[in-house]
C-alpha positions as CSV (number, residue, x, y, z in Angstrom):
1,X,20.4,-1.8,-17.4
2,X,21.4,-5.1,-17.9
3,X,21.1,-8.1,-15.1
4,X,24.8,-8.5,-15.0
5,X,25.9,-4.3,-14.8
6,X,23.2,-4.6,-11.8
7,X,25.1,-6.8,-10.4
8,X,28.2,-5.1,-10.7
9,X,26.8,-1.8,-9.5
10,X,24.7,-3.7,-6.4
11,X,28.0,-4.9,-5.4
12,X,29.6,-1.8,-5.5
13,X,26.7,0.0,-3.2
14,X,26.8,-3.0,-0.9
15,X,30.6,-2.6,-0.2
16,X,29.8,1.6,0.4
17,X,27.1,0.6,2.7
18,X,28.4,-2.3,4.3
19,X,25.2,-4.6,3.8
20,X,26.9,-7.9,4.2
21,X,23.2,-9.9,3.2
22,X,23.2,-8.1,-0.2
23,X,27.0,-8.3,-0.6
24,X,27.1,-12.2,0.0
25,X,24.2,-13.0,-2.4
26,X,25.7,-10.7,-5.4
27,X,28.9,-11.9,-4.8
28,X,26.8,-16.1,-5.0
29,X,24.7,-14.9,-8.0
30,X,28.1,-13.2,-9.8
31,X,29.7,-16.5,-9.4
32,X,27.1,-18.7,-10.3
33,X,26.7,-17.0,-13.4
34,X,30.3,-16.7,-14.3
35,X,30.3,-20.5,-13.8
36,X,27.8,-21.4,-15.9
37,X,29.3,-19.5,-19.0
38,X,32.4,-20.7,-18.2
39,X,30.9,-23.8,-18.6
40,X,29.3,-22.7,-22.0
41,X,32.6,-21.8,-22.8
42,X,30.4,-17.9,-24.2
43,X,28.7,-14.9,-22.2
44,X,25.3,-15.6,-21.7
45,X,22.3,-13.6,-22.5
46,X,19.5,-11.8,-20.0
47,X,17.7,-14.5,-20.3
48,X,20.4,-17.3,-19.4
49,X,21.4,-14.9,-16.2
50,X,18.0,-14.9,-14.9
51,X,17.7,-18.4,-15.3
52,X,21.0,-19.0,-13.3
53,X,19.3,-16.9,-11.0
54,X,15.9,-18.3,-10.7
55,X,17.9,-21.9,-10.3
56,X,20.1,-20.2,-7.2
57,X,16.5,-18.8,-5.9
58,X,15.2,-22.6,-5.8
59,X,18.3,-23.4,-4.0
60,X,17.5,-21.0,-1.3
61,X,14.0,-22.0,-1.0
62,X,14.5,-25.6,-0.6
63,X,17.3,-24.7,1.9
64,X,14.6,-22.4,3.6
65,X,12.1,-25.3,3.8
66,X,14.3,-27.7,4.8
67,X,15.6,-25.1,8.2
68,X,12.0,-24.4,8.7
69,X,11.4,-28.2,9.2
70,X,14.7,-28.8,11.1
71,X,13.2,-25.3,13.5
72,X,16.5,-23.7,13.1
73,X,15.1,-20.0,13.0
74,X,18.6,-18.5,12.9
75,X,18.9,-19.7,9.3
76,X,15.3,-19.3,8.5
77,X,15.6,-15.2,9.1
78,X,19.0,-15.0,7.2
79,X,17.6,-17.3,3.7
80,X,14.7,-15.3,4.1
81,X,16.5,-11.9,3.9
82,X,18.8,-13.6,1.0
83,X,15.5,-14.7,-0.8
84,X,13.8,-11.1,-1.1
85,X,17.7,-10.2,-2.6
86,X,17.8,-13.1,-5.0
87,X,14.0,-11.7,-6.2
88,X,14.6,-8.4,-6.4
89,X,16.3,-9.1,-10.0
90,X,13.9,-11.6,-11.2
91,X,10.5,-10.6,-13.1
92,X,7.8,-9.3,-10.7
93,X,5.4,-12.4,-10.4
94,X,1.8,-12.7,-11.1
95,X,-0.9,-12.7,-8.4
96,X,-2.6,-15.8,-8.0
97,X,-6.0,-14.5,-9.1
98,X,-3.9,-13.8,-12.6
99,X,-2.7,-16.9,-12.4
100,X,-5.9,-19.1,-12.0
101,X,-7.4,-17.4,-14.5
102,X,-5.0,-18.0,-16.9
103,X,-4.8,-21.3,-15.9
104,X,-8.9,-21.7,-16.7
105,X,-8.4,-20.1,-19.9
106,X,-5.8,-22.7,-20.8
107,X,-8.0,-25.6,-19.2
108,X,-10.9,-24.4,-21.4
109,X,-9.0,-25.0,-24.7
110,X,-8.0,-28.7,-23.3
111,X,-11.5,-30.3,-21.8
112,X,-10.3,-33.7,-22.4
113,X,-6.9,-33.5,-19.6
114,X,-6.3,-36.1,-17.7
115,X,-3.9,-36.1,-15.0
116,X,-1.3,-38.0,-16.2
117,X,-0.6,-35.1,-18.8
118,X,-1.0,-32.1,-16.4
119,X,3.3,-31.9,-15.6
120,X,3.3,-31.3,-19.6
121,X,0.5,-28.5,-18.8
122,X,2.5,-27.4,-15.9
123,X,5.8,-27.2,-18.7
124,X,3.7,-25.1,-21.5
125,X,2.7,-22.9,-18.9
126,X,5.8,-22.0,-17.6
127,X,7.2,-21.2,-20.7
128,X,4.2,-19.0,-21.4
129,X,4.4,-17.0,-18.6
130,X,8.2,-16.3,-18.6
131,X,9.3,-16.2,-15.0
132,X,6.4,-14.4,-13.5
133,X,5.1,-17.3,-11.9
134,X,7.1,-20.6,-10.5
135,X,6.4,-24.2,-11.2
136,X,5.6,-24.9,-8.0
137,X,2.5,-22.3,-7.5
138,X,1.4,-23.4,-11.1
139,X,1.5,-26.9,-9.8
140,X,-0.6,-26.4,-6.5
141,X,-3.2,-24.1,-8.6
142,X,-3.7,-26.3,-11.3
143,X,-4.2,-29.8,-9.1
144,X,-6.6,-27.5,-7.2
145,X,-8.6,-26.8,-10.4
146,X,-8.4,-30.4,-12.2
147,X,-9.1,-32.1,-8.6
């Protein structure tokens, strides 16, 4: 089944069972992607859907840092429920053991990285692993192996 018939049928179940959390982030994820092919002026693909996705997941989890800093944990609980939705349709992600040693594989075939080029690293990677691992948890592994 395709991202956007999930959608459609997620909707539909939410409205049966009344679950206003899912209902409110299909409904935000139904419009985001209409927008954005709207704004391609075509339908897009899987793979442009789950990117509009994965963009309105960052969204929610720099709005989740940001309550968690202000201590408003009335928002924090609700993002939080809205996050696990917003994941639910993206690619399962890779556990960090995977992920380090994937990284080291990748180090081993560059031994002459500096730092300066480790956001182009951080790029090649992400490409590579397709949306089972975000830029951010690359990042924080791979400064933890360069130093």
């Amino acid at each position: 089944m395709n991202i956007l018939n999930r959608l459609q049928e997620d909707l539909r179940q939410a409205m049966k069972s009344k679950d206003e959390t899912v209902l409110n982030v299909v409904r935000q994820l139904k419009t985001a992607i209409t927008n954005k092919a709207i704004a391609a002026g075509k339908d897009l693909e899987e793979s442009e859907a789950l990117q509009v996705i994965k963009a309105e997941g960052k969204k929610m989890r720099d709005s989740l840092e940001s309550f968690v800093a202000a201590a408003r944990n009335d928002l924090v609980a609700t993002i939080s429920k809205e996050i696990k939705v917003i994941d639910s349709y993206l690619p399962e992600q890779i556990s960090d053991d995977a992920l380090r040693a994937h990284i080291q594989a990748k180090l081993a075939l560059m031994p002459d990285l500096d730092k300066t080029k480790t956001g182009q690293l951080v790029g090649e990677l992400l490409k590579e692993l397709d949306g089972q691992a975000d830029g951010r948890r690359i990042k924080a592994i791979l400064e933890n192996l360069v130093g």
